[in-house]
C-alpha positions, 0 to 999 in steps of 0.5 A, spaced: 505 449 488 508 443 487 512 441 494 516 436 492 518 439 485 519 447 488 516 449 482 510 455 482 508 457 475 508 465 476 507 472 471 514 474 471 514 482 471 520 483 469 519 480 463 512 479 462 512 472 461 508 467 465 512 461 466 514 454 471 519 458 476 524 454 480 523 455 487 531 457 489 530 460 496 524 458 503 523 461 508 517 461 514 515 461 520 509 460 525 506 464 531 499 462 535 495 468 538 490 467 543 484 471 543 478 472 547 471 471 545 464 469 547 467 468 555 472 464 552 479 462 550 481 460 543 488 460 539 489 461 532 495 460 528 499 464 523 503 461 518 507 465 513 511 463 508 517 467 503 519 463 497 525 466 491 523 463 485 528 464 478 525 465 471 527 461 466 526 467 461 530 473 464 534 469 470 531 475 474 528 473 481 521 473 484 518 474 492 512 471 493 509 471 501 504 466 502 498 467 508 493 463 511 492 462 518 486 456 521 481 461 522 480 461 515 478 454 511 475 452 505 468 450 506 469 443 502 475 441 504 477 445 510 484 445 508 488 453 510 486 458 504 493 461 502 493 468 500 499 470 495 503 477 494 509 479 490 513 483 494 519 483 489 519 486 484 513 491 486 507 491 483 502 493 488 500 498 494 498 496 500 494 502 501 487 501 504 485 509 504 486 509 496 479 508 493 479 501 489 479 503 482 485 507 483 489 503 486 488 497 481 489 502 475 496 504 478 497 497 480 496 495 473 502 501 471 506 497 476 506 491 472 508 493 466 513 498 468 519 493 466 516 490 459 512 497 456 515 503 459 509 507 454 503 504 456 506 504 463 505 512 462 499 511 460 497 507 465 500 512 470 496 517 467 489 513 468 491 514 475 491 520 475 485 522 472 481 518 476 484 520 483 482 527 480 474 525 478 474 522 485 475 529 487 471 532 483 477 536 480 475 542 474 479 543 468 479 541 461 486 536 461 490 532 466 494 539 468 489 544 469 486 539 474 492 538 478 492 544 478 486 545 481 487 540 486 493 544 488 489 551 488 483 548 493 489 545 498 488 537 496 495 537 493 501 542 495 503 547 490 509 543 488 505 539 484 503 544 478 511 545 476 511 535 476 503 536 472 506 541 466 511 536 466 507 528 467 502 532 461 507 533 456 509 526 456 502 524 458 501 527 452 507 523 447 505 517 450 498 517 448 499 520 442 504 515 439 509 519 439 516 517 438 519 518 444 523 512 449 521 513 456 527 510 460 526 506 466 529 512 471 524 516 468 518 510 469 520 510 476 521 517 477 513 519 474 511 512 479 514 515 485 510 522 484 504 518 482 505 514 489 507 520 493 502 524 489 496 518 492 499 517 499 498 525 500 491 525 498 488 518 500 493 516 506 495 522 510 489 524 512 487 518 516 494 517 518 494 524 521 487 523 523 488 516 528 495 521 530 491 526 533 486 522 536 491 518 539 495 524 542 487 526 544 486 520 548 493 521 552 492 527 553 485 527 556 489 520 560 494 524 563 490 529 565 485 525 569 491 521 571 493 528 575 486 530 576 486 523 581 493 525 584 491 531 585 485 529 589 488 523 592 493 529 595 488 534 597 484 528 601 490 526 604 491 533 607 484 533 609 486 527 613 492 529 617 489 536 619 483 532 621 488 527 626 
């Protein structure tokens, strides 16, 4: 990015044209943390920045965070790596349980979900397919595969009344069939396949380290009046003794 200028050439996704944007908006901020390692104290420091820029093609806006922090340098120069993300308009998913090929098939769909509502159905539907080959769905097509998912307790059985539907116009999508998907119904089939992705991939985990720290506390708080308990009966013990 140029400072000086405030331009950033990005892939507008509302329109899909890649393009010079002019910064309008900034934003950062930075913070310092310290961390114990090897016996001793070392600082590093966080810095975020958060830009708006304008597409001169749609006149929509973009959101890109920027990262980097003084642990991570390039080895040549040793200058800060940035890590760029777009956190508007949404085009990725910040999921780590979901396998890597799924996500950036959906991630794929997200990126045209504002410029080729068809192919983001397509897309939507890879998602879909791959997620049930990772979990060794059975069935002929997408639905009866869904179904599968739903009847071995992967999916809930609410699933088997959105697949018949998502294979219908999974279906018009591929096959090239004349139908306008509009944008509250591209929205409607990503929220499902995001729901759909975070039930099977996420959820799991998230109520696993739940239990785990329910667990901990637990155990915690019953040595906690183990100890009382026995600091209890020792002074009991002591005053019959005096």
């Amino acid at each position: 990015m140029n400072q000086e200028e405030g331009y950033h050439v990005l892939v507008c996704y509302h329109c899909g044209n890649k393009t010079q944007m002019r910064q309008i908006a900034h934003f950062d901020k930075h913070e310092t943390d310290s961390f114990l390692g090897f016996g001793e104290l070392y600082s590093v420091t966080f810095y975020t920045d958060w830009d708006l820029y304008l597409c001169p093609v749609c006149d929509n806006v973009t959101l890109l965070k920027t990262s980097k922090n003084t642990e991570e340098r390039d080895p040549q120069n040793l200058r800060l790596i940035p890590r760029e993300s777009i956190l508007y308009p949404n085009v990725s998913i910040d999921e780590s349980g979901i396998p890597e090929k799924v996500k950036k098939s959906f991630e794929a769909a997200l990126r045209i979900k504002n410029t080729e509502g068809t192919l983001c159905a397509i897309g939507i539907r890879r998602t879909l397919e791959m997620m049930c080959k990772d979990k060794e769905a059975t069935g002929r097509d997408l639905y009866h595969k869904l179904r599968d998912l739903s009847n071995k307790g992967i999916l809930p059985p609410i699933v088997n009344e959105m697949a018949s539907v998502l294979r219908e116009l999974g279906n018009e999508a591929a096959h090239g069939d004349e139908r306008e998907f509009s944008d509250e119904l591209i929205v409607s089939m990503i929220k499902f396949t995001h729901v759909i992705l975070d039930y099977v991939y996420n959820l799991p985990d998230k109520l696993s380290g739940i239990q785990k720290h329910l667990s901990k506390t637990v155990e915690g708080t019953a040595e906690l009046r183990g100890s009382i308990i026995v600091r209890s009966s020792e002074g009991v013990v002591g005053q019959q003794d005096a």
